[in-house]
N, C-alpha and C positions, 0 to 999 in steps of 0.2 A: 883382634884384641888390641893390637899398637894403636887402632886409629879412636878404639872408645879412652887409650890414657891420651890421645893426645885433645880427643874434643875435652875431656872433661879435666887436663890440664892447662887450656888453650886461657883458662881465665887470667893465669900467673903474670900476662903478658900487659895487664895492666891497662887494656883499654877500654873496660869495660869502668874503669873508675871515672874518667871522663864524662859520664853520660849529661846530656841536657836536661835540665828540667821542662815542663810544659810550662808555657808561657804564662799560665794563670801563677805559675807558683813562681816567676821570674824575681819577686822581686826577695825572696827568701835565699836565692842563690849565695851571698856573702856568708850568710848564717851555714848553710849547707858545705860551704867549705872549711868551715873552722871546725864543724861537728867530731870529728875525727881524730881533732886533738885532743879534747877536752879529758876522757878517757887519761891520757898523760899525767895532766896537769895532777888528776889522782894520786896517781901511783908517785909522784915528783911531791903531793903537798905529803907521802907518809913520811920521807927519808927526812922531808924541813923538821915535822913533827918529833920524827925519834931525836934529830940534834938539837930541839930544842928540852928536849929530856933527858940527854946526852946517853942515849941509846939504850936506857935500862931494860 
């Protein structure tokens, strides 16, 4: 049972974020790295929003 938490916590370790693209999709790479923030920028444009409504 230790060794099924540890395969199926082995992902936490972060190197599976790393991975390569295939080479046809090489040149999407840049775009593929910013992907991840964008999500952010959301939840960052609500807070501008509420201040610019002064949070009512």
């Amino acid at each position: 049972m230790f060794n099924i938490y540890l395969e199926t916590g082995s992902h936490l370790n972060g190197f599976w974020i790393f991975a390569k693209l295939p080479e046809a999709y090489a040149i999407f790479d840049p775009i593929v790295d910013v992907m991840p923030i964008i999500p952010s920028f959301f939840f960052l444009l609500a807070f501008v929003w509420q201040a610019s409504v002064s949070f009512r």
